[in-house]
C-alpha positions as CSV (number, residue, x, y, z in Angstrom):
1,X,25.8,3.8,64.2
2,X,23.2,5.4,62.0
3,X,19.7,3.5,61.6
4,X,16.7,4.6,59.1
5,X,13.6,3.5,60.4
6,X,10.6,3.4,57.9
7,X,11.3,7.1,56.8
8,X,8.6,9.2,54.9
9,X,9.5,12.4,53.3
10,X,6.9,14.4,51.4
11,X,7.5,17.8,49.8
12,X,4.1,19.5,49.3
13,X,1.7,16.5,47.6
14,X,5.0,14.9,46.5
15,X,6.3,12.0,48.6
16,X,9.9,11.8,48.0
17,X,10.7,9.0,50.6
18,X,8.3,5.5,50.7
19,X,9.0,4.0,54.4
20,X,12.8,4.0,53.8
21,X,15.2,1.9,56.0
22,X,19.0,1.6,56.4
23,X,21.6,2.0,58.2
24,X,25.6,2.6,58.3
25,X,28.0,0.7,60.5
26,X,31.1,2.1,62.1
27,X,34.0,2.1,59.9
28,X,32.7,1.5,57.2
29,X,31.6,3.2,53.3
30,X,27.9,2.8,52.2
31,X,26.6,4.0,49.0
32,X,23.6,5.1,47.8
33,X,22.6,4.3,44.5
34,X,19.8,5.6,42.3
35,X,18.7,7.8,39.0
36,X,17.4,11.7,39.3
37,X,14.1,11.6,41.7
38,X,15.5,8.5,43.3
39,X,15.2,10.1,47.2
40,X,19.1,10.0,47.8
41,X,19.4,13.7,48.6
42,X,16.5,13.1,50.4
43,X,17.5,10.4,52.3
44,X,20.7,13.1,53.4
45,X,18.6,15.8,54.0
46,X,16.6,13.7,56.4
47,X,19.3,13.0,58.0
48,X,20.9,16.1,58.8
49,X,17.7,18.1,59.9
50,X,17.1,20.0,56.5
51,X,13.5,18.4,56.1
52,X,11.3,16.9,58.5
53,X,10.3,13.3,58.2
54,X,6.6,12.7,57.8
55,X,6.7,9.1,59.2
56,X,9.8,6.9,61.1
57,X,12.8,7.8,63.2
58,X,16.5,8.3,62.8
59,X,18.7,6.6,65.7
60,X,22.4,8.0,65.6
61,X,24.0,6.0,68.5
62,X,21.1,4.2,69.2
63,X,19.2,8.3,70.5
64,X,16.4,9.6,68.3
65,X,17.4,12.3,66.7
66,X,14.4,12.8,63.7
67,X,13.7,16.3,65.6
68,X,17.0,17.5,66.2
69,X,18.3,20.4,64.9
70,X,21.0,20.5,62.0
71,X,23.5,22.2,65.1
72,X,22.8,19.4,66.9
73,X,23.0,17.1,64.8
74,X,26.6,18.5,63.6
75,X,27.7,18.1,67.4
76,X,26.5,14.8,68.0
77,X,29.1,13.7,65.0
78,X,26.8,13.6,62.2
79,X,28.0,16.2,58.7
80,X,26.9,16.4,55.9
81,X,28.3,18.1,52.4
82,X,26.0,19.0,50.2
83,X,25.9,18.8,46.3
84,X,27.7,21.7,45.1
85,X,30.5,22.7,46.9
86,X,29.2,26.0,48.0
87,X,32.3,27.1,49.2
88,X,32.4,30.7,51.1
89,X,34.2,32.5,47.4
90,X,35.3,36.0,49.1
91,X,37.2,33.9,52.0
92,X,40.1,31.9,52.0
93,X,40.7,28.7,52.1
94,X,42.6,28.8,55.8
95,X,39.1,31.0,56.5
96,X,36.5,28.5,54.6
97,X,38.0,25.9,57.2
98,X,38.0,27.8,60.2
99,X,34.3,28.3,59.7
100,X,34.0,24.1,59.7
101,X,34.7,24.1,63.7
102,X,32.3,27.3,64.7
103,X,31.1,24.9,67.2
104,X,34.7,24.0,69.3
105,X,35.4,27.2,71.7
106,X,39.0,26.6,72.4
107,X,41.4,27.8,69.6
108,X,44.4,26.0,70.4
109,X,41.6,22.7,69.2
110,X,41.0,24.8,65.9
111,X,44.3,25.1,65.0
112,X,45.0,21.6,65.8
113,X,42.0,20.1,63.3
114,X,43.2,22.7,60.6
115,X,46.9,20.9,61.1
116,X,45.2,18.0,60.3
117,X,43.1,18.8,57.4
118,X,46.0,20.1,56.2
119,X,48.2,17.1,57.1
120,X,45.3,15.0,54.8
121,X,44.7,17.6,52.1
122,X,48.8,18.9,51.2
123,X,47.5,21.0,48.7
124,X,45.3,23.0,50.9
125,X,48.2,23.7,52.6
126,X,49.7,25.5,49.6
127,X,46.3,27.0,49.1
128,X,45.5,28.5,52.2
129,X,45.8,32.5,52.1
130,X,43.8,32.0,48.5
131,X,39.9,32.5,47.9
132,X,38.5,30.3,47.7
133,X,36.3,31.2,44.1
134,X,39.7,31.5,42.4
135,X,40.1,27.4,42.8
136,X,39.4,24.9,40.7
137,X,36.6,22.3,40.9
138,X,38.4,19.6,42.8
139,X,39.9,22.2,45.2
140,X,36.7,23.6,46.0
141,X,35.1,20.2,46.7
142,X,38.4,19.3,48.7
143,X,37.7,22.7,50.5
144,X,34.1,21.4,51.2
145,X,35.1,17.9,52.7
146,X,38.2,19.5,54.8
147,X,35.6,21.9,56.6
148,X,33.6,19.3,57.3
149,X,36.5,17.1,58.8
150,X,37.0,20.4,61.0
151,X,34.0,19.2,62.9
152,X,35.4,16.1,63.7
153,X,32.5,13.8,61.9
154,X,32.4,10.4,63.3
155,X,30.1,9.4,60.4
156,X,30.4,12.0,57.0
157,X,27.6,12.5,54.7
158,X,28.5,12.9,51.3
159,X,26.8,14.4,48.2
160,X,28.1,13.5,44.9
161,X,31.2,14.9,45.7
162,X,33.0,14.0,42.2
163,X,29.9,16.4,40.3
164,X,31.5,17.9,37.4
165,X,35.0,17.3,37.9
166,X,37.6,15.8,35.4
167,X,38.4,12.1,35.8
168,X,41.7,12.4,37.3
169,X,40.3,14.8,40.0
170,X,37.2,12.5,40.6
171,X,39.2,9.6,41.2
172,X,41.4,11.7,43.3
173,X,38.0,12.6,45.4
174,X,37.3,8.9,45.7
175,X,40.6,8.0,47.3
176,X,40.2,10.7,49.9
177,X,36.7,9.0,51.1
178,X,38.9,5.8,51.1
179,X,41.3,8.2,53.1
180,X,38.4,9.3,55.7
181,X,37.2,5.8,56.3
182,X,40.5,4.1,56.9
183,X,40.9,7.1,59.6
184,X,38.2,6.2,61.3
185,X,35.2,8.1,60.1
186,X,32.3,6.5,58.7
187,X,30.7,7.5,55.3
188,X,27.8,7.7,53.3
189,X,27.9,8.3,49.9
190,X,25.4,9.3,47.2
191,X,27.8,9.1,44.0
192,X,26.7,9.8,40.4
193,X,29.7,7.6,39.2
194,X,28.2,3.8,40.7
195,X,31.5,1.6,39.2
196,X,34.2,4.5,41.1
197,X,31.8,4.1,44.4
198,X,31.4,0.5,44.4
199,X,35.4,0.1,44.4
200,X,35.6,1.8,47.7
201,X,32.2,1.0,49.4
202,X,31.8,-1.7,51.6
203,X,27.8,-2.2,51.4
204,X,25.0,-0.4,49.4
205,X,21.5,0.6,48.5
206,X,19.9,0.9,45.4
207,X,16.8,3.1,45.7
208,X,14.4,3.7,42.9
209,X,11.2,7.0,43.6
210,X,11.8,6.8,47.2
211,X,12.1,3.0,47.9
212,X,15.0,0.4,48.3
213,X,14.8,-2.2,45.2
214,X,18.0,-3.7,46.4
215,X,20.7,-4.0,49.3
216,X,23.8,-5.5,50.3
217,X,27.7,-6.1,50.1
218,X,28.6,-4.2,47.0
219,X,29.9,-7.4,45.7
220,X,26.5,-8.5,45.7
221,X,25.1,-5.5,44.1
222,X,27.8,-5.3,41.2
223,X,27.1,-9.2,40.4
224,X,23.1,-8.5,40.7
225,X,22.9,-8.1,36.3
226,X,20.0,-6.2,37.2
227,X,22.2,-3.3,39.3
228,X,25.1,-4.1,36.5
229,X,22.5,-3.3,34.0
230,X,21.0,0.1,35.1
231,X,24.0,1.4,37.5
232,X,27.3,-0.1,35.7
233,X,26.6,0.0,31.8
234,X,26.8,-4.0,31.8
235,X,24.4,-6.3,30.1
């Protein structure tokens, strides 16, 4: 579904992405492992349009799409949540979700993917007429994934989404990405919290200044003591 073809990304004299590759399979959860600097934001970022590769191609679909445009990119299938929320505070939560589909014309099919973020996410149902600043962390990030469901992703992007947020509510987080996939909706995940992500992930990449040290079924990766070392407080 997605492919990362030797991807270069330099910011100013800094290169933040050595000839990256990877890719993510339909139906399935891949997770992107790595410290501060690593590239995974990066890697996202790339992805969606935000920043221009210097080197390589992205294929979504097997089509080129290292040029498109984040809008085009969004309609092709392809969202992406950033770290931090960044909710719309002064609008409400019905409102913050609405704003997710600003690309489908027809608002018959807007009220119909609201029903079913709403059908995923009860308790945005009983939040809906409030703003959204007055909500809690996990709300807000729950806020942030809904309005990206309202796009219809076939593959989500997602940027630490359990940041800052109690234990409970992070695990919570995690089972609605288990939620997402087993709808039908592929993931990629950049997770601060490597043991929560490996339970739900099906494959993964370890990436260390802008490279891939290691890859493969996160089975493999949790029993690698080098990954259980660094990533999962083991050795």
């Amino acid at each position: 579904m997605l492919e990362l073809e030797d991807i270069d990304i330099h910011y100013g004299g800094v290169q933040a992405l050595h000839g990256l590759s990877l890719s993510v399979r339909a139906g399935e959860i891949v997770v992107l492992l790595g410290g501060n600097g690593a590239g995974k934001t990066s890697t996202l970022s790339a992805v969606s349009g935000l920043v221009r590769p210097g080197g390589g191609r992205i294929l979504f679909d097997g089509e080129d799409i290292t040029r498109a445009k984040p809008h085009e990119i969004v309609a092709r299938g392809l969202v992406h949540v950033p770290e931090g929320r960044r909710v719309f505070s002064r609008l409400s939560v019905h409102e913050n979700l609405q704003l997710g589909a600003y690309l489908v014309r027809r608002p018959a099919e807007v009220a119909a993917r609201i029903d079913r973020v709403y059908g995923l996410l009860p308790k945005l149902a009983d939040r809906r007429a409030q703003a959204g600043g007055s909500l809690s962390g996990g709300e807000q990030q729950m806020v942030a994934i809904g309005r990206a469901l309202m796009a219809s992703p076939r593959l989500l992007m997602l940027d630490e989404p359990s940041m800052g947020l109690a234990p409970g509510t992070a695990a919570t987080v995690m089972g609605l990405v288990r939620d997402i996939k087993e709808q039908g909706t592929a993931v990629l995940l950049v997770e601060q919290n490597a043991r929560a992500a490996m339970r739900i992930a099906d494959r993964g990449y370890v990436l260390d200044t802008g490279s891939c040290l290691f890859e493969g079924p996160v089975s493999e990766l949790a029993g690698d003591p080098r990954v259980a070392e660094a990533y999962l407080g083991v050795g």
